[in-house]
C-alpha positions as CSV (number, residue, x, y, z in Angstrom):
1,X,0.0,0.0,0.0
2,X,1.5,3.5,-1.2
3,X,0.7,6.1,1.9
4,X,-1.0,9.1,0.3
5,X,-0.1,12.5,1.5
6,X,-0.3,16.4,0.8
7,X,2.1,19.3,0.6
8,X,0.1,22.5,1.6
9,X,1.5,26.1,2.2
10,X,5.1,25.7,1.0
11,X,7.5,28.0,-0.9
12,X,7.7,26.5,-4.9
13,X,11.0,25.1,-4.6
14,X,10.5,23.5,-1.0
15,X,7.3,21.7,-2.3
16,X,8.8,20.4,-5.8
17,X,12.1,18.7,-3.6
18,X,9.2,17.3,-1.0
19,X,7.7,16.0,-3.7
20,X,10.6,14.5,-5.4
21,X,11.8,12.7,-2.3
22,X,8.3,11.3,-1.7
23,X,7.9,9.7,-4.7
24,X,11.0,8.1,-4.7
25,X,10.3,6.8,-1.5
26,X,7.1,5.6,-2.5
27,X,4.5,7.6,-1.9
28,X,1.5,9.1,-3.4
29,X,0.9,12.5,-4.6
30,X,-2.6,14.3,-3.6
31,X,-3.6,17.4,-5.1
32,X,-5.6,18.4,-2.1
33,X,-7.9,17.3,1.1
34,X,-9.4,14.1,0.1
35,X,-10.6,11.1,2.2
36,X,-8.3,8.5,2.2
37,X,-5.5,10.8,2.8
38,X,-2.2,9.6,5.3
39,X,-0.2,12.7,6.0
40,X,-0.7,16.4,5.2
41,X,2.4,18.4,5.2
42,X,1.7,21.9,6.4
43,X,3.9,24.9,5.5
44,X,4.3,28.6,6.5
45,X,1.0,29.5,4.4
46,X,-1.7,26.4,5.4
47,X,-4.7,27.3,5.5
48,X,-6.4,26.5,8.8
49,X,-9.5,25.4,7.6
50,X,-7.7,22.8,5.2
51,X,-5.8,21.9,8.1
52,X,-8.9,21.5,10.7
53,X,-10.5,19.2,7.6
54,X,-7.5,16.8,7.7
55,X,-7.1,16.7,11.4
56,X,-10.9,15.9,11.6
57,X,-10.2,13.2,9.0
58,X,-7.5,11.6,11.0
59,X,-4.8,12.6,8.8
60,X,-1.8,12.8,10.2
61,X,-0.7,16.6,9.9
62,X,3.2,17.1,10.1
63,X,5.1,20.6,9.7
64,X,8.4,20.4,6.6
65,X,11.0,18.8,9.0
66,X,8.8,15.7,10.6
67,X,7.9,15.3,7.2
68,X,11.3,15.1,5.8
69,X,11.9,13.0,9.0
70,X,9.6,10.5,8.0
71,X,10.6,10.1,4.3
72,X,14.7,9.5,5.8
73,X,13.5,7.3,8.3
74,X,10.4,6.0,7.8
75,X,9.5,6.3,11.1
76,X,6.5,9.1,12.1
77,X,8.1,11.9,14.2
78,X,6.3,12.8,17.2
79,X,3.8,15.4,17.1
């Protein structure tokens, strides 16, 4: 199973090298909020109400580093 996740928020350069190291780790590019979503990545510039939605959701919500973290180790920082 590929974990699905979202980049929210981040400068255009930070998101695209997010994005690269995700998918070569495996994961699974969303282009927003949906359902079945594992991990939203919120930047300087999330939106709270996106945010809210995903924690509602049970989507695991991480800030740039724990992301990062979790592609490198594979292991979910703690919150």
């Amino acid at each position: 199973m590929r974990l699905k996740f979202v980049l929210l928020g981040l400068k255009k350069d930070n998101k695209q090298r997010l994005i690269t190291m995700a998918v070569e780790a495996g994961m699974q590019i969303r282009a927003g909020v949906t359902q079945n979503l594992d991990f939203l990545c919120g930047g300087y510039n999330a939106g709270p109400a996106k945010l809210e939605k995903s924690r509602h959701q049970g989507t695991t919500v991480l800030t740039e580093s724990q992301f990062c973290s979790l592609i490198e180790t594979g292991e979910i920082p703690d919150q």
